[in-house]
Kinemage of the C-alpha trace (Angstrom):
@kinemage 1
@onewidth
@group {chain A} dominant
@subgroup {mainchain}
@vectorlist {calphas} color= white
{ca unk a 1} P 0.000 0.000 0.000
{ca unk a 2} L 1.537 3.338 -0.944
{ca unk a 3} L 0.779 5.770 1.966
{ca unk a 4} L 0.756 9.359 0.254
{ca unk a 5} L 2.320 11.093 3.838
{ca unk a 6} L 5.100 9.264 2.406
{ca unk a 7} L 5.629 11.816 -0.376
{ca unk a 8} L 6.907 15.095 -0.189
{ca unk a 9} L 4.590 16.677 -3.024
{ca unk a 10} L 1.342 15.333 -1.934
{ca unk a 11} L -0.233 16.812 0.913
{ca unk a 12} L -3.143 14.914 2.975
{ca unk a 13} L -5.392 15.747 5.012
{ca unk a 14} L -8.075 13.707 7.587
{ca unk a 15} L -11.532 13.356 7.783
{ca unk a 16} L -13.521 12.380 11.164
{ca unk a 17} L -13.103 8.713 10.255
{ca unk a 18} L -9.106 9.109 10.455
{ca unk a 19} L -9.456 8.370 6.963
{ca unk a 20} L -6.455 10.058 4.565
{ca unk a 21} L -7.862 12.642 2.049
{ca unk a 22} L -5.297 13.556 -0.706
{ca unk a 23} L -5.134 17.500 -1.203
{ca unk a 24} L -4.114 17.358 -5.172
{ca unk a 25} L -3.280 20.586 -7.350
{ca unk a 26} L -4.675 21.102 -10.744
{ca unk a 27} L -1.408 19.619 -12.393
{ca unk a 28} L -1.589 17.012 -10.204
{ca unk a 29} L -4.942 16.175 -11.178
{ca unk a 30} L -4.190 16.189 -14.514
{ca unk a 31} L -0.833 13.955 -14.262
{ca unk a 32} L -3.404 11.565 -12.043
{ca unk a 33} L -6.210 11.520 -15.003
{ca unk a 34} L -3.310 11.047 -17.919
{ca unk a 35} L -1.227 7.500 -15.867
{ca unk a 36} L -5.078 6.730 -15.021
{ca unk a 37} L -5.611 6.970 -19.067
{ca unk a 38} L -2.324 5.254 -19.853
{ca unk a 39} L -2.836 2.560 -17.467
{ca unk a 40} L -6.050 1.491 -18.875
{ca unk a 41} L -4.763 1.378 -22.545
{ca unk a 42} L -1.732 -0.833 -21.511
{ca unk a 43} L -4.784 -3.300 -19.874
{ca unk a 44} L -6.505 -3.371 -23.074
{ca unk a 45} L -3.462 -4.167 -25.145
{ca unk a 46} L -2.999 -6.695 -22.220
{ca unk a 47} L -6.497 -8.025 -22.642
{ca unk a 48} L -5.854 -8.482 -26.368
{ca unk a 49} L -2.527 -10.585 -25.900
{ca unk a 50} L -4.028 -13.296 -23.295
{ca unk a 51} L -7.340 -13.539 -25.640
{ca unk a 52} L -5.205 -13.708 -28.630
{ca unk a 53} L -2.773 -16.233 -26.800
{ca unk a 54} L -6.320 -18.383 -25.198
{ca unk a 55} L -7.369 -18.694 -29.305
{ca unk a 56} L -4.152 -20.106 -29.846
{ca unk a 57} L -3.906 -22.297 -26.887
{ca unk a 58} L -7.060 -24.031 -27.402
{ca unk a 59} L -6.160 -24.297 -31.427
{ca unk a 60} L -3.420 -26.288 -30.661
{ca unk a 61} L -5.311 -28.378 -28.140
{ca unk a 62} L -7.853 -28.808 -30.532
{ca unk a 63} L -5.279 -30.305 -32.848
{ca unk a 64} L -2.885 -32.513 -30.345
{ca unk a 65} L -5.989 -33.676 -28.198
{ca unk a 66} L -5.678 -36.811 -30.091
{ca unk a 67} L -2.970 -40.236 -29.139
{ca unk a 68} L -0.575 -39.783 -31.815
{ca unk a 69} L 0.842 -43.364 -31.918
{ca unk a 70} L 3.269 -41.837 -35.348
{ca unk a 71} L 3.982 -39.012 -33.229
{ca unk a 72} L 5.358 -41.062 -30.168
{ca unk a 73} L 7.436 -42.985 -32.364
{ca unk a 74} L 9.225 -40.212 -33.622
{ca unk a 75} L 10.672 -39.496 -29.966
{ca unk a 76} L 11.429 -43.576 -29.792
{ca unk a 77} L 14.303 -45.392 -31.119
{ca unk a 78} L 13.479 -48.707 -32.434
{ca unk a 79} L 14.827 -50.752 -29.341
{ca unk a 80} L 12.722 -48.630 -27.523
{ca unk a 81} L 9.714 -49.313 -29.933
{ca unk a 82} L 10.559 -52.929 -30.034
{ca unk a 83} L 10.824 -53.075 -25.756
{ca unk a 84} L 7.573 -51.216 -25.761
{ca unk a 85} L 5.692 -54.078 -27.997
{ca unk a 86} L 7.318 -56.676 -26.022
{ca unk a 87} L 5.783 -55.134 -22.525
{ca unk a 88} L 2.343 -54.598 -24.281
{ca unk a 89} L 2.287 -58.170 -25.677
{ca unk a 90} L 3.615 -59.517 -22.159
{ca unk a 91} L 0.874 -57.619 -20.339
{ca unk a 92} L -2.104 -58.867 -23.088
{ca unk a 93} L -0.952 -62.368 -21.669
């Protein structure tokens, strides 16, 4: 939590809650309104990149959801192919 007391260019004030109550000038306004502004577009362009990313994720989901049997055997040499039939056919026993 930034505390504003904290700052030598923002003066504060409290109300009867004990509450802080930031005394801003015009400039300071202003400077508040434009990072407000500038924030907010650098969420939308942030918004855009995980939607755009969440398309792509589930695209490629869509097309690996499938076993691949061709696909396994490319990371397999073939003793490990050949070890991999002989447990299958030893289990089917």
């Amino acid at each position: 939590m930034i505390i504003a007391s904290n700052y030598k260019n923002i003066d504060t004030e409290t109300n009867e809650d004990g509450e802080f109550i930031l005394k801003l000038t015009s400039e300071q306004y202003l400077k508040l309104a434009d990072y407000i502004s500038e924030l907010e577009s650098k969420n939308k362009k942030l918004e855009a990149k995980l939607e755009q990313a969440l398309k792509e994720l589930n695209k490629a989901y869509e097309k690996n959801k499938g076993f691949n049997l061709a696909r396994l055997s490319d990371g397999l040499t073939g003793a490990g192919i050949a070890t991999l039939l002989v447990l299958l056919a030893q289990g089917l026993r």
